[in-house]
C-alpha positions as CSV (number, residue, x, y, z in Angstrom):
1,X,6.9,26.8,-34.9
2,X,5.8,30.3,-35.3
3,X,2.6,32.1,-37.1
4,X,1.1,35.4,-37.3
5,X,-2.5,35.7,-35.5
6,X,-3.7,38.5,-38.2
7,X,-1.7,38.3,-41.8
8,X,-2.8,41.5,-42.5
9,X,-1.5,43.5,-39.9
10,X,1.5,41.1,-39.2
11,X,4.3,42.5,-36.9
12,X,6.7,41.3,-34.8
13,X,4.2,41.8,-31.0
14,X,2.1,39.4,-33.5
15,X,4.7,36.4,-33.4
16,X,3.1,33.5,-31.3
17,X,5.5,30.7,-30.8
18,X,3.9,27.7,-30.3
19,X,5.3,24.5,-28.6
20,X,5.5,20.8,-30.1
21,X,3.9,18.4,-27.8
22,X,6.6,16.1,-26.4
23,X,6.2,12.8,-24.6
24,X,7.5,13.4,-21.4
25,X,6.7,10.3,-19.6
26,X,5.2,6.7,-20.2
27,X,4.8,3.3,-18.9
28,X,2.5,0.6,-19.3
29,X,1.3,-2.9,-18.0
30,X,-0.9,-6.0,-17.1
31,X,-2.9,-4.9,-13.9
32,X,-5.1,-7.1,-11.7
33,X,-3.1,-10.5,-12.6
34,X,-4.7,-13.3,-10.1
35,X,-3.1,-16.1,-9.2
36,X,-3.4,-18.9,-6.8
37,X,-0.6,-21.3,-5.9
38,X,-1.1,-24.6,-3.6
39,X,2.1,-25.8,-2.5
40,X,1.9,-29.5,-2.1
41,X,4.1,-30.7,0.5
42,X,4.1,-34.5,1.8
43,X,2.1,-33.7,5.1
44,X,0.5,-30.6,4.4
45,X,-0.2,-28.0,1.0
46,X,0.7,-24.2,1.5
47,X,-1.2,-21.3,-0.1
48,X,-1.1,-18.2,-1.7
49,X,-3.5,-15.6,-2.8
50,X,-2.2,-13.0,-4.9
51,X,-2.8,-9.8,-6.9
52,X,0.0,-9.2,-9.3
53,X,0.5,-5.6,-11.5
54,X,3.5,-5.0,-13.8
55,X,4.3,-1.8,-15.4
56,X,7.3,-1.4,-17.6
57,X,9.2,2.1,-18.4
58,X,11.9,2.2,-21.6
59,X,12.0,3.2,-24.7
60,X,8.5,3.2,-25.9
61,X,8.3,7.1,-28.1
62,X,7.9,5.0,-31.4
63,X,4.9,3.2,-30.1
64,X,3.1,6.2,-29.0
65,X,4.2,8.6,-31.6
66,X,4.5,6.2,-34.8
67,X,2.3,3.5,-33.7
68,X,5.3,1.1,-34.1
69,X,5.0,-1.5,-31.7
70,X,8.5,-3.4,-32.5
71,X,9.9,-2.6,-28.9
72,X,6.3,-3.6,-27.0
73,X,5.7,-6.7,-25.1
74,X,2.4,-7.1,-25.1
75,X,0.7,-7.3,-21.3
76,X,-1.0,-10.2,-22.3
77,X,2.7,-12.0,-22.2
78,X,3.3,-10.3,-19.4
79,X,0.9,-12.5,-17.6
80,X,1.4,-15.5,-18.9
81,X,5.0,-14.6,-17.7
82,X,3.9,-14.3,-14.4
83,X,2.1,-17.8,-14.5
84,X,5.1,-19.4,-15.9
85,X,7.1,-18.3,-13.4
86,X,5.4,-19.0,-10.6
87,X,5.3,-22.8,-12.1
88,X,9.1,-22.7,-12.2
89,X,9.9,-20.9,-8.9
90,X,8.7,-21.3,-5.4
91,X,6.9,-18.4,-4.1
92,X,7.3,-18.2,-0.5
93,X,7.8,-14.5,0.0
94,X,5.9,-11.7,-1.7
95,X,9.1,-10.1,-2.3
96,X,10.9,-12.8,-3.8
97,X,8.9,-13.6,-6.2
98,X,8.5,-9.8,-7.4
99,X,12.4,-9.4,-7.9
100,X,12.2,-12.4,-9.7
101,X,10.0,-11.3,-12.0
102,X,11.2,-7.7,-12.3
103,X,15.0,-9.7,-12.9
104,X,13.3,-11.9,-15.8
105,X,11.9,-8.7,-17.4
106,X,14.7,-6.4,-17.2
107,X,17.2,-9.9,-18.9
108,X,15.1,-10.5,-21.8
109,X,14.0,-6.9,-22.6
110,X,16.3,-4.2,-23.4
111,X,14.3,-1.8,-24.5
112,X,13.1,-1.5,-20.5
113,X,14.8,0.8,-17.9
114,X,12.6,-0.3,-15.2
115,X,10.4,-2.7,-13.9
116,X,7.7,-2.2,-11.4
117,X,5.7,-5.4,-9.7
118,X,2.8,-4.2,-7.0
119,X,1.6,-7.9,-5.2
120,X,-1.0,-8.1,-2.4
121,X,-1.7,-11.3,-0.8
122,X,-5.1,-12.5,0.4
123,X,-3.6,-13.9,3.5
124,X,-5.4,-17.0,4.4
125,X,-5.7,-19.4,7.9
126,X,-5.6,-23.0,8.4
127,X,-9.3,-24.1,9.9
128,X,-8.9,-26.0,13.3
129,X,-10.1,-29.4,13.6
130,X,-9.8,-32.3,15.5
131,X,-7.4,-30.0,17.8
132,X,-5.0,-29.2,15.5
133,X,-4.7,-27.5,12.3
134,X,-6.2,-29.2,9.2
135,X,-3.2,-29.4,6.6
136,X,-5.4,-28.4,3.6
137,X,-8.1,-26.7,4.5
138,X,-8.3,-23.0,4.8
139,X,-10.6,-19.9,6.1
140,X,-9.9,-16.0,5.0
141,X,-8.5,-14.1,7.9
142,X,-10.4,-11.1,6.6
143,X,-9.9,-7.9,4.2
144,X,-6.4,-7.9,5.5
145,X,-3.7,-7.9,3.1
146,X,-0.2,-8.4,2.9
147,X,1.5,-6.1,-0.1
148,X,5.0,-5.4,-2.1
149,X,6.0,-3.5,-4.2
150,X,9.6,-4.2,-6.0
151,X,11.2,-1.4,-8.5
152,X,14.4,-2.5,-10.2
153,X,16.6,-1.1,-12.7
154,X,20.1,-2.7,-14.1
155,X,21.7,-0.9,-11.6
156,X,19.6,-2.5,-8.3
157,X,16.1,-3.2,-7.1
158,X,14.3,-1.1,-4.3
159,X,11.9,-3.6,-2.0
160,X,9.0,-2.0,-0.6
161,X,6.9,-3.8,1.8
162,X,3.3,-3.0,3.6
163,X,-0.2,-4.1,5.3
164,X,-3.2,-2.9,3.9
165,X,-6.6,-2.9,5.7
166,X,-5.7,-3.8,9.1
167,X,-8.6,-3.4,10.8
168,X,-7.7,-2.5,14.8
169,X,-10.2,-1.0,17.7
170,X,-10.1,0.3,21.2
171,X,-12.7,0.7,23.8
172,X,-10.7,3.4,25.8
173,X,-7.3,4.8,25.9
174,X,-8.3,7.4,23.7
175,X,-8.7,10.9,23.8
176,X,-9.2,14.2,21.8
177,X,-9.6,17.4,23.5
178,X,-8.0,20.8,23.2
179,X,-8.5,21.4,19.7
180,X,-9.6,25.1,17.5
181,X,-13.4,25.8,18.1
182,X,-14.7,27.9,15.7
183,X,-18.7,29.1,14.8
184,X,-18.8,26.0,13.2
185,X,-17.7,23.2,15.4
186,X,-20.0,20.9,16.7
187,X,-18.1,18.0,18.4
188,X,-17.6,17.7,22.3
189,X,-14.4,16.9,23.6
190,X,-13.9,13.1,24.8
191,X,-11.2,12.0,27.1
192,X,-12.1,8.6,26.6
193,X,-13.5,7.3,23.3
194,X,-13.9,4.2,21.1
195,X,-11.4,4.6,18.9
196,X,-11.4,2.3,15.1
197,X,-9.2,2.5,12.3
198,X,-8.2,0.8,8.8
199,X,-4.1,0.5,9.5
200,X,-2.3,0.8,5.9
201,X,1.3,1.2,6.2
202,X,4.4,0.6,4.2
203,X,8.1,0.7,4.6
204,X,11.0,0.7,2.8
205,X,14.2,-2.1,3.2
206,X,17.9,-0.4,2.9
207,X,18.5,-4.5,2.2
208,X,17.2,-6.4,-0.6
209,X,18.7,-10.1,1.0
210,X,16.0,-9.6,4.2
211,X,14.2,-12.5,5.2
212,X,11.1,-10.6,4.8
213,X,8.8,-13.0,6.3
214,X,10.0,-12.4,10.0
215,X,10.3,-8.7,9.3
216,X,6.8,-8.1,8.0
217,X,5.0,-10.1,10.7
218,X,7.8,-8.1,13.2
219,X,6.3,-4.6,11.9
220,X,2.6,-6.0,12.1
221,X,3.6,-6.9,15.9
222,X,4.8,-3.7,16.1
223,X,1.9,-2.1,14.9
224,X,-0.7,-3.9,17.1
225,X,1.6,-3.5,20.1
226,X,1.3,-0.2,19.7
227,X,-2.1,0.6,19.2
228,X,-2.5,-1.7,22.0
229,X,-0.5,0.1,24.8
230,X,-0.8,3.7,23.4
231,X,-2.8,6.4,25.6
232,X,-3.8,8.0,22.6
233,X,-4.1,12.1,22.4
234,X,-5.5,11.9,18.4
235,X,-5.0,9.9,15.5
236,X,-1.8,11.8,14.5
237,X,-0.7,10.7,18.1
238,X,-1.2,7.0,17.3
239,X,0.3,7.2,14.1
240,X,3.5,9.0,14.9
241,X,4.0,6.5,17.7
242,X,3.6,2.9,15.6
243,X,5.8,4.4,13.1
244,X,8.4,5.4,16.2
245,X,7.7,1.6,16.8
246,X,8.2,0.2,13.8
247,X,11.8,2.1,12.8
248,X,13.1,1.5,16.5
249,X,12.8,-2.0,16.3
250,X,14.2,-2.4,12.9
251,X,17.3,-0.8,12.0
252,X,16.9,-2.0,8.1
253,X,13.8,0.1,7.6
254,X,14.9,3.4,6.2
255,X,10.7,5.0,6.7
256,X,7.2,4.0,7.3
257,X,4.3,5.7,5.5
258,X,1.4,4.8,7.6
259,X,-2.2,5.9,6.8
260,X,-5.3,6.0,9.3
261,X,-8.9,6.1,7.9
262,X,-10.8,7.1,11.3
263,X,-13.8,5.3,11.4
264,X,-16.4,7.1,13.5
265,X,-18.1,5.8,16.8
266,X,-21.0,8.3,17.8
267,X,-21.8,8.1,21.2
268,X,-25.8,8.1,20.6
269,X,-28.1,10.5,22.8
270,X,-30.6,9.1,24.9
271,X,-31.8,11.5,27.2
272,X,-34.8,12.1,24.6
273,X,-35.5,8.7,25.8
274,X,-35.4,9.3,29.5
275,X,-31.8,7.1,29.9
276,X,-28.2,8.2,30.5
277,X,-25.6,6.4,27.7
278,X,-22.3,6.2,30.2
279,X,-20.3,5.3,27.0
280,X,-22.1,2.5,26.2
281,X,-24.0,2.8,22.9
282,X,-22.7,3.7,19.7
283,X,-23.7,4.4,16.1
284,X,-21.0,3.3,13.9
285,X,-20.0,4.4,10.4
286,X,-17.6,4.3,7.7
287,X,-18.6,7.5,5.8
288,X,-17.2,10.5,6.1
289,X,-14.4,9.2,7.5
290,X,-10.9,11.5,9.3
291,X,-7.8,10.6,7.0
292,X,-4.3,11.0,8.8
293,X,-1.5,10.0,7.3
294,X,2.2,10.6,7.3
295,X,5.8,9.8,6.2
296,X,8.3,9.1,8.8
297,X,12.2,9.0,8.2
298,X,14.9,7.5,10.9
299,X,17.1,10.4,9.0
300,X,14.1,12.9,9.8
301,X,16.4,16.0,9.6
302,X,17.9,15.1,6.4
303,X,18.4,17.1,3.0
């Protein structure tokens, strides 16, 4: 479409084109879906916690654009669909169950082109008792989750897997020294500190038939080993290495993103006080907090 700024002294230099607005990308969903499941076996019940999101991407433009909603499934079906299913299938791995339901999605709905299911589990412990562990009874193992998220398309489905909020700290081991100084810098070196982070990584499977159950507590392993043994330099120095871990001990992982949320440990001064604090007393806090986070490949030098 074109138009003349001034019609009375309309030229060509005058010719504005102006541009349609186009719809150049949509999706929608049912977010926050919560669902509990109690397994009940003979001798014991199993458990699982989730948070379930689906978004859809297909041929929507008449919805948006005409307000013709002949090719929408509405979100509230989507999570009555995600009840109903996990009534008619087991659910005993995160990942699973979301290719299940992206499958059921992409069979009964043409219209879609792809199916996205994001699931965190609230992982939960059996409580000791009488010296063993009680068979229906259960405590929160903390903020820690368990997470997936499954993509799939008619031509395959991409299985991501990851921990979110692992929460992992060292009294020594750590270091940071050598870094810019500038008119502005205020922190003191430390070749040993207390060192605290929020671990939230997540990896990618090259196989969709994994049993992911042994591979996700593998990685966690991994992970913890890691942070365990590591004579860490910085955060980036930690990081790099549990991801090292974690794609050396599984050749089906294709990368790890791994993020690290530092959370501060100030050594607190109490000379004013008449006392020396040999790293021994701290002031914790979460905010503001050092982010580090990075993508490692096993094809790190690839186009």
């Amino acid at each position: 479409m074109s138009y003349c700024l001034n019609l009375s002294r309309c030229n060509t230099s005058a010719i504005v084109t102006v541009m349609q607005p186009w719809l150049a990308q949509s999706n929608y969903g049912e977010s926050c879906i919560r669902l509990v499941k109690v397994g009940r076996q003979t001798d014991h019940h199993d458990l699982k916690d989730l948070t379930i999101g689906i978004q859809f991407e297909g041929d929507f433009d008449s919805s948006y654009i005409e307000g013709d909603n002949r090719k929408i499934l509405p979100t509230d079906t989507m999570k009555n669909t995600v009840y109903a299913l996990a009534k008619l299938y087991p659910i005993e791995q995160i990942e699973d169950f979301g290719r299940t339901l992206v499958e059921h999605f992409l069979t009964d709905n043409s219209q879609l082109t792809r199916v996205r299911a994001e699931i965190s589990q609230q992982l939960w412990n059996r409580i000791p008792f009488g010296g063993k562990l009680h068979a229906t009874s259960f405590t929160p193992s903390g903020d820690e989750r368990r997470t997936a998220v499954i993509a799939g398309t008619r031509e395959g489905v991409s299985i991501q897997a990851g921990i979110d909020n692992l929460i992992v700290l060292k009294t020594t081991d750590a270091a940071f020294v050598g870094y810019i100084r500038d008119p502005f810098t205020t922190l003191k070196e430390s070749r040993d500190r207390v060192l605290t982070t929020a671990v939230k990584a997540a990896w990618n499977y090259t196989d969709a038939e994994l049993p992911f159950g042994p591979y996700w507590h593998g990685v966690r392993e991994a992970i913890l080993q890691t942070f365990i043994e590591h004579k860490s330099k910085s955060i980036q120095h930690t990081l790099y290495t549990m991801a090292e871990a974690v794609l050396e001990r599984y050749e089906e992982i294709s990368e790890i993103v791994v993020s690290l949320p530092s959370r501060h440990c100030e050594l607190v001064d109490l000379s004013p006080l008449g006392l020396e604090n040999k790293d021994e007393v701290f002031i914790p806090s979460s905010e503001p907090y050092d982010l580090v986070e990075a993508r490692v490949r096993r094809d790190s030098f690839g186009a």
